[in-house]
C-alpha positions in Angstrom: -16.3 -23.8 -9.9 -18.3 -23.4 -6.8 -19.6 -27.1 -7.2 -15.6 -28.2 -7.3 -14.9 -26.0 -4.3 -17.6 -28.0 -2.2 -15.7 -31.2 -3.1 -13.0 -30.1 -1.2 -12.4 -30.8 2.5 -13.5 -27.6 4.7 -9.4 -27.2 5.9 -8.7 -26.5 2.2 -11.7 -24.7 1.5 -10.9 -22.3 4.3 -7.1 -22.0 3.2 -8.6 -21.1 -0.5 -11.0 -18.6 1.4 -7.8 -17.2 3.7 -5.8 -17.5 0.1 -8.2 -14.6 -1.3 -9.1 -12.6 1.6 -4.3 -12.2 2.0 -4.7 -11.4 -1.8 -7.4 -9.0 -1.7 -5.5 -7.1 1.6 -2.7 -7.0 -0.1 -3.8 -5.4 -3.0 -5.2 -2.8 -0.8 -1.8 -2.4 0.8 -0.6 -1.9 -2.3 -2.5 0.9 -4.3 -2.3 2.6 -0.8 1.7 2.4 -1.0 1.3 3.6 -4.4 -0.8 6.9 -3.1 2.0 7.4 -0.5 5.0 7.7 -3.3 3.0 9.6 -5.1 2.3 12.2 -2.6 5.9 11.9 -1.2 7.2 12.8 -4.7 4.8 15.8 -4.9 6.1 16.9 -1.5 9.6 16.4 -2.5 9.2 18.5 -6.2 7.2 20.8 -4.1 10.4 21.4 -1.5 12.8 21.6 -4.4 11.1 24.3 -5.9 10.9 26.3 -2.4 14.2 26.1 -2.3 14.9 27.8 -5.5 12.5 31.0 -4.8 13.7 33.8 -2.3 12.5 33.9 1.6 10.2 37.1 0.4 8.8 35.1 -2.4 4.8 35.7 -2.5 3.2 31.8 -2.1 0.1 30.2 -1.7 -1.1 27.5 0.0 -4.0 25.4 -1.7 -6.6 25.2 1.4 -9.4 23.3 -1.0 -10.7 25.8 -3.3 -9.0 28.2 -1.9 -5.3 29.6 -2.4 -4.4 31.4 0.5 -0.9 33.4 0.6 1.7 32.0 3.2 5.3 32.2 3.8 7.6 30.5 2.7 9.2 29.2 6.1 5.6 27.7 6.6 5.0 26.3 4.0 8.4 24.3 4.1 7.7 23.2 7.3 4.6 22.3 6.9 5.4 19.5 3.5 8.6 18.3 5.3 6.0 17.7 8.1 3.7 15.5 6.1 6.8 14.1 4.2 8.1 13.2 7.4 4.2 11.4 8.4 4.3 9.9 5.0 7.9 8.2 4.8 6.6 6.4 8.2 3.3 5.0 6.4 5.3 4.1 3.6 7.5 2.0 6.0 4.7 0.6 8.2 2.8 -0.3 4.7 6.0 -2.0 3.3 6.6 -4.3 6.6 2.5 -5.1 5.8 3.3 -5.6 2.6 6.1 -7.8 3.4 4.1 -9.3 6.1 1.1 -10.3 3.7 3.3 -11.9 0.9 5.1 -14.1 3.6 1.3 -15.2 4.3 0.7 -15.8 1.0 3.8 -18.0 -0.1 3.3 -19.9 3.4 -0.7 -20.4 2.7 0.4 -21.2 -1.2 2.3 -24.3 0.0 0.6 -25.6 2.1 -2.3 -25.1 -0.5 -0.2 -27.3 -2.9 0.7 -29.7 -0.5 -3.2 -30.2 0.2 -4.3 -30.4 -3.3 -1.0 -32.4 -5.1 -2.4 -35.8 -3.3 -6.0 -34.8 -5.1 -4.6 -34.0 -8.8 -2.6 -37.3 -9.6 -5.2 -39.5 -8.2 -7.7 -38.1 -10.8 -8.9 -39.9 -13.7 
């Protein structure tokens, strides 16, 4: 494969190079999207419980290995907080996202447009 690759002019080796590095980012993009809903939905079952438990309900907080008892007013404010921090990396991550796949499709073509010249001409 490598031996292939070196057969290739350096402006289409680079684009292959560019080609994996975009792919490999936006993979990264994406499992970090994914940790982002998966917090935001813990938040939100989180709130929806809160709401269903009276204002003199004993809680606690998990603070690592430690629960420590809080209120209730605190503890809301403190998840819609970090919901609030999360729904903006969410949005900031899918304009990357969006961003990176553009990259990619643009790269792609002109990755085929590069190579189609080399495929027919082979035996």
């Amino acid at each position: 494969m490598s031996d292939e690759l070196s057969k290739l002019p350096p402006q289409v080796q680079e684009r292959l190079l560019r080609l994996n590095q975009l792919q490999q980012t936006l993979q990264s993009i994406l499992a970090q999207k994914q940790q982002v809903e998966i917090e935001l939905t813990e938040i939100e079952q989180a709130l929806n419980e809160l709401q269903k438990m009276t204002d003199d309900a004993v809680i606690y907080k998990a603070i690592g290995s430690l629960l420590v008892k809080s209120e209730k007013a605190k503890i809301s404010a403190d998840l819609n907080e970090r919901k609030e921090l999360l729904n903006t990396r969410a949005t900031v991550l899918g304009k990357q996202e969006e961003r990176l796949r553009s990259q990619l499709k643009d790269l792609q073509t002109k990755l085929q447009q590069d190579l189609s010249p080399v495929s027919p001409s082979q035996p």
